[in-house]
Backbone bond lengths (Angstrom), bond angles and torsions (degrees), N, CA, C in turn:
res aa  C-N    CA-C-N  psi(-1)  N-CA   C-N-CA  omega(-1)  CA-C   N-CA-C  phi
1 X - - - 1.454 - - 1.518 110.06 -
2 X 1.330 122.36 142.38 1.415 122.96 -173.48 1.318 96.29 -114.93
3 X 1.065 115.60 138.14 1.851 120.93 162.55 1.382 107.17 -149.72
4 X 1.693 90.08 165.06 1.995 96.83 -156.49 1.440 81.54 -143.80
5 X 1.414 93.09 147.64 1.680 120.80 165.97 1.393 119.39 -160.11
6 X 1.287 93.41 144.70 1.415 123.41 -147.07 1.717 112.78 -76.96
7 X 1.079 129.44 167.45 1.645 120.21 144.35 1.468 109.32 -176.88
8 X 1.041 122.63 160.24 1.664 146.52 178.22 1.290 130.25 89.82
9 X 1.646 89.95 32.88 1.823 116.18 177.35 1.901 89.42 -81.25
10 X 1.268 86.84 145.00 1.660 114.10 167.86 1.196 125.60 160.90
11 X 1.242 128.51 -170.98 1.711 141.71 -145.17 1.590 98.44 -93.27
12 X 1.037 126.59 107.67 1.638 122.50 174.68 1.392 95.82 -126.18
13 X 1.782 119.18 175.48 0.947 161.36 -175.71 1.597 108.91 -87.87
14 X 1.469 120.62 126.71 1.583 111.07 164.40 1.661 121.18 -59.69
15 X 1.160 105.22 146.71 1.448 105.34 -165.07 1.749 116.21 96.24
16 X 1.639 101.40 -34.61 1.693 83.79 -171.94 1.463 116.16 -97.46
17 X 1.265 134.51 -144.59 1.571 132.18 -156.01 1.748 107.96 -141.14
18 X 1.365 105.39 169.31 1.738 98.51 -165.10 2.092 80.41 -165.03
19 X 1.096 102.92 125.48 1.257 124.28 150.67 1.544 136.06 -98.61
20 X 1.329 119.08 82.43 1.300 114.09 -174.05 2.134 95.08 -83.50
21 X 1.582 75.50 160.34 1.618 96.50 168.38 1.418 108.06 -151.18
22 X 1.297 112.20 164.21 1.908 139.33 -160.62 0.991 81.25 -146.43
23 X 1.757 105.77 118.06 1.514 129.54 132.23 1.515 132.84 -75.62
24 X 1.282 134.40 68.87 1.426 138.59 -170.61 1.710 110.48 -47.06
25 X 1.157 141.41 141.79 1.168 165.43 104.31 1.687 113.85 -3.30
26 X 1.294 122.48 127.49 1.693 112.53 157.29 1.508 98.14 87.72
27 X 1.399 92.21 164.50 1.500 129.37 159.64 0.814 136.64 -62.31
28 X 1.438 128.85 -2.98 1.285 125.13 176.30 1.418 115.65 -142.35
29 X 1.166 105.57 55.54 1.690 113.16 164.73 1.508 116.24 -48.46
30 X 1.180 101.93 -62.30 1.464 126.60 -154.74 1.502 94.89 -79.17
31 X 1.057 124.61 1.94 1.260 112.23 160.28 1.558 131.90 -79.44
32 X 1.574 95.89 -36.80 1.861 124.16 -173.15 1.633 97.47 -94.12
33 X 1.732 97.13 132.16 1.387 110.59 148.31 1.509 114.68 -36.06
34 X 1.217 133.05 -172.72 1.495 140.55 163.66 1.636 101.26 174.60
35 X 1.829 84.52 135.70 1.464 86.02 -156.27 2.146 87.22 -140.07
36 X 1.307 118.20 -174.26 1.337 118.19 174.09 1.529 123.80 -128.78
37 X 1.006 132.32 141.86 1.161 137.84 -177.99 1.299 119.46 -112.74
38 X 1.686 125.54 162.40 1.305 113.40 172.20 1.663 100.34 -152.79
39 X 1.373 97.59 156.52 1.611 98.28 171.24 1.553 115.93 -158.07
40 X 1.317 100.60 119.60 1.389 107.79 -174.11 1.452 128.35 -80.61
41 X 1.017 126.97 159.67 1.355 109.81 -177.98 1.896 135.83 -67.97
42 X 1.525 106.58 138.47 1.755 92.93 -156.19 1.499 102.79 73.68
43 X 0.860 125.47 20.00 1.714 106.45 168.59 1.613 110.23 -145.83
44 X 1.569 106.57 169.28 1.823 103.71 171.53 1.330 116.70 -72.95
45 X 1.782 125.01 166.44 0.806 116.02 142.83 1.373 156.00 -13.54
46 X 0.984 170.51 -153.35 1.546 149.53 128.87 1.933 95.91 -173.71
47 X 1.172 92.67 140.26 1.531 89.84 168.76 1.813 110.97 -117.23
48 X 1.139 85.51 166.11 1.914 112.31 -150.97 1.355 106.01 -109.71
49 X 1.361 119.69 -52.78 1.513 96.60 167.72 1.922 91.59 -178.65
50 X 1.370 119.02 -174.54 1.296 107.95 -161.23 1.738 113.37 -165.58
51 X 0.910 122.38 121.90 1.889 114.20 -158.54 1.732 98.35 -118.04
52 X 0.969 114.38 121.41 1.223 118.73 166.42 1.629 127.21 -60.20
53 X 1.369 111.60 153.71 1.531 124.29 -177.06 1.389 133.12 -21.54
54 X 1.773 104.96 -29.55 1.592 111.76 -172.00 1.716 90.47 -122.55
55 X 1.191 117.14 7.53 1.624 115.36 173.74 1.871 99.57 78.04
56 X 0.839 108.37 9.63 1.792 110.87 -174.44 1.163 102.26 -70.23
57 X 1.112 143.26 -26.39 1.331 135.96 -146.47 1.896 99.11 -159.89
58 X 1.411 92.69 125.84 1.599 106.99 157.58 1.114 155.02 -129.83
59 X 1.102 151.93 110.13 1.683 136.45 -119.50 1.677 97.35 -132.13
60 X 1.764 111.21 118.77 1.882 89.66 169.04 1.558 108.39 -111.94
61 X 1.548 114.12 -178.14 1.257 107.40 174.27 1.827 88.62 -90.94
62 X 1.896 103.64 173.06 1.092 109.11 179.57 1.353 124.82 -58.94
63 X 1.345 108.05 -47.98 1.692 109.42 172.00 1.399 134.46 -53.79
64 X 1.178 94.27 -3.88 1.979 107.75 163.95 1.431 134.21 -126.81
65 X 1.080 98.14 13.64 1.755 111.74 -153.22 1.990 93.40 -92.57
66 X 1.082 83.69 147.18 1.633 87.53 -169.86 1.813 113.48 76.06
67 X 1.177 109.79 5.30 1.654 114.36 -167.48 1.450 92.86 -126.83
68 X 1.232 127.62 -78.60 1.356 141.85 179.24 1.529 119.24 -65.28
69 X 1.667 125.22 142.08 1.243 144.91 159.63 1.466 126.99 -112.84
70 X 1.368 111.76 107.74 1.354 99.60 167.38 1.397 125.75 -122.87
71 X 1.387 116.37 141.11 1.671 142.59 -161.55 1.386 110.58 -126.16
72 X 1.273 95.07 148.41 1.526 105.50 153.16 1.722 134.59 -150.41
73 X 1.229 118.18 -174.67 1.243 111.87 -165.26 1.489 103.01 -143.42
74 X 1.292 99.01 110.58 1.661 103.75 -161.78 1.895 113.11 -85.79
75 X 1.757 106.97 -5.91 1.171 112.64 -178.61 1.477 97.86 -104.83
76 X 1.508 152.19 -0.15 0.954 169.70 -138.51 1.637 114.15 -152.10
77 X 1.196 106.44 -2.10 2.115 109.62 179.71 1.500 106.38 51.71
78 X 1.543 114.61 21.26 1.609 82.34 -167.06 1.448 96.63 -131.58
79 X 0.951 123.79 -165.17 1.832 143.55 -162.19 1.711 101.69 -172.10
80 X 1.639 94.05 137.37 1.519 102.06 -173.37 1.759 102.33 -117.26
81 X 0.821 122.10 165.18 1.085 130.00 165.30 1.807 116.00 -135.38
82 X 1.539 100.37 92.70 1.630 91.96 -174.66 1.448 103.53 -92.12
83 X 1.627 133.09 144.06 1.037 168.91 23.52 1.382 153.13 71.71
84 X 1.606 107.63 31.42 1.486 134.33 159.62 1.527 143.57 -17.46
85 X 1.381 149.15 124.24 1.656 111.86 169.18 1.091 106.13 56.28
86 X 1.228 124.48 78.32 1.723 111.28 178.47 1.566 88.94 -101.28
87 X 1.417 98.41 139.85 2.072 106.75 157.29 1.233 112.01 -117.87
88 X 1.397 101.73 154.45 1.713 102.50 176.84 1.377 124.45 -48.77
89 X 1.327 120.79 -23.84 1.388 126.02 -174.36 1.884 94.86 -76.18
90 X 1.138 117.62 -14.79 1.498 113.26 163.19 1.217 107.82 -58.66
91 X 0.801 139.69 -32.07 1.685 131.55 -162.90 1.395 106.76 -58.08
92 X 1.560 119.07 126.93 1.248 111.74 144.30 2.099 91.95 172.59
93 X 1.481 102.20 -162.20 1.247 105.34 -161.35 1.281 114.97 -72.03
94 X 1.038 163.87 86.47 1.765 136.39 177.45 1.327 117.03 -114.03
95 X 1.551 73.39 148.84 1.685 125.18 -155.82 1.748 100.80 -80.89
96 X 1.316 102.05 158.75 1.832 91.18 170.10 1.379 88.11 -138.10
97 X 1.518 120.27 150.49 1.335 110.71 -175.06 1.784 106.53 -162.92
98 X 1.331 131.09 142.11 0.999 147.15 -135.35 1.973 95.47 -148.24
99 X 1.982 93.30 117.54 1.446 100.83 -175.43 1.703 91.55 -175.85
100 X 1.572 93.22 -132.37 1.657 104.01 -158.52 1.930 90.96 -116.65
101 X 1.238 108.91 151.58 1.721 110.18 151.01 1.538 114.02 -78.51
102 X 1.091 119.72 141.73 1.509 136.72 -178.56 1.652 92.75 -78.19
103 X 1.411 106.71 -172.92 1.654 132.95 -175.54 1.397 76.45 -89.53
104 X 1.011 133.63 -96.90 1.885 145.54 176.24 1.650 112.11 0.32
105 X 1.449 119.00 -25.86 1.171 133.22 -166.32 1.673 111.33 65.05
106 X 1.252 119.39 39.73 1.413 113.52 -176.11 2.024 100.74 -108.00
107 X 1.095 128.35 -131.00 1.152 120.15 168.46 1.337 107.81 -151.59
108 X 1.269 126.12 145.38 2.013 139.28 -173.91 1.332 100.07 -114.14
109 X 1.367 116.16 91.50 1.768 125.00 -159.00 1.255 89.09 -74.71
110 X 1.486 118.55 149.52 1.824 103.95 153.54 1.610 92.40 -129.05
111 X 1.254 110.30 31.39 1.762 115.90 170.93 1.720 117.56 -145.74
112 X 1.046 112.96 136.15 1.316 105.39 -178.05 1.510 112.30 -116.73
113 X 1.554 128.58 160.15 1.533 119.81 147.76 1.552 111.56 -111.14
114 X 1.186 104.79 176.42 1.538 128.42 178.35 1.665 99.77 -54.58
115 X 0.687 158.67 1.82 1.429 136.49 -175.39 1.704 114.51 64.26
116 X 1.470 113.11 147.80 0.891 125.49 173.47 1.545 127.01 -150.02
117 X 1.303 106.74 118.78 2.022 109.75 -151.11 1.648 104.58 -70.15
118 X 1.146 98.26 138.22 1.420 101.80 165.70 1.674 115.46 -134.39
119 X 1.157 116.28 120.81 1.692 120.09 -177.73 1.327 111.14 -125.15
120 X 1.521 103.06 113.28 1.518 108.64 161.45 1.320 130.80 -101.51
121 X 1.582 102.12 119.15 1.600 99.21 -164.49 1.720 93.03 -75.06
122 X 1.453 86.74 -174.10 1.884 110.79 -172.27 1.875 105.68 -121.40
């Protein structure tokens, strides 16, 4: 069983930065893409951006791209998601999640974590 949890969600300032990280579970990290999700309140899911298995490759959605970094550390189980320019319209839950990259370059989780809030005031 793989499970992921989250941390370094919290209350920042527009303009400043937030590094979340996922600690994965198991043996087989390094097998699964891992990518991040977010969801704000009243609204869907949406995913944010997504790094493949050997970290070679990284894909964002538009609303973060040039703002956001994501990494990982395949001797360490974990995946970072760094966190630039934050705007309030950043605010919301994210997810860290571990699966396949799509054709689309987005990610087809077949793992989820707990969420972790992030709010940027204005």
């Amino acid at each position: 069983q793989v499970q992921l949890v989250e941390s370094g969600g919290g209350l920042v300032q527009a303009g400043g930065s937030l590094r979340l990280s996922c600690v994965v579970s198991g043996r087989t990290f390094s097998r699964y893409a891992m990518g991040w999700f977010r969801q704000a309140r009243g609204k869907e899911r949406e995913f944010v951006s997504t790094i493949s298995s050997s970290g070679g490759s990284t894909f964002f959605a538009d609303s973060v791209k040039g703002r956001f970094t994501i990494s990982r550390d395949n001797a360490k189980n974990t995946v970072y998601l760094q966190m630039n320019s934050l705007k309030p319209e950043d605010t919301a839950v994210y997810y860290c999640a571990a699966g396949t990259i799509t054709p689309r370059y987005t990610l087809r989780a077949d793992y989820w974590g707990q969420g972790t809030q992030v709010t940027v005031s204005s």
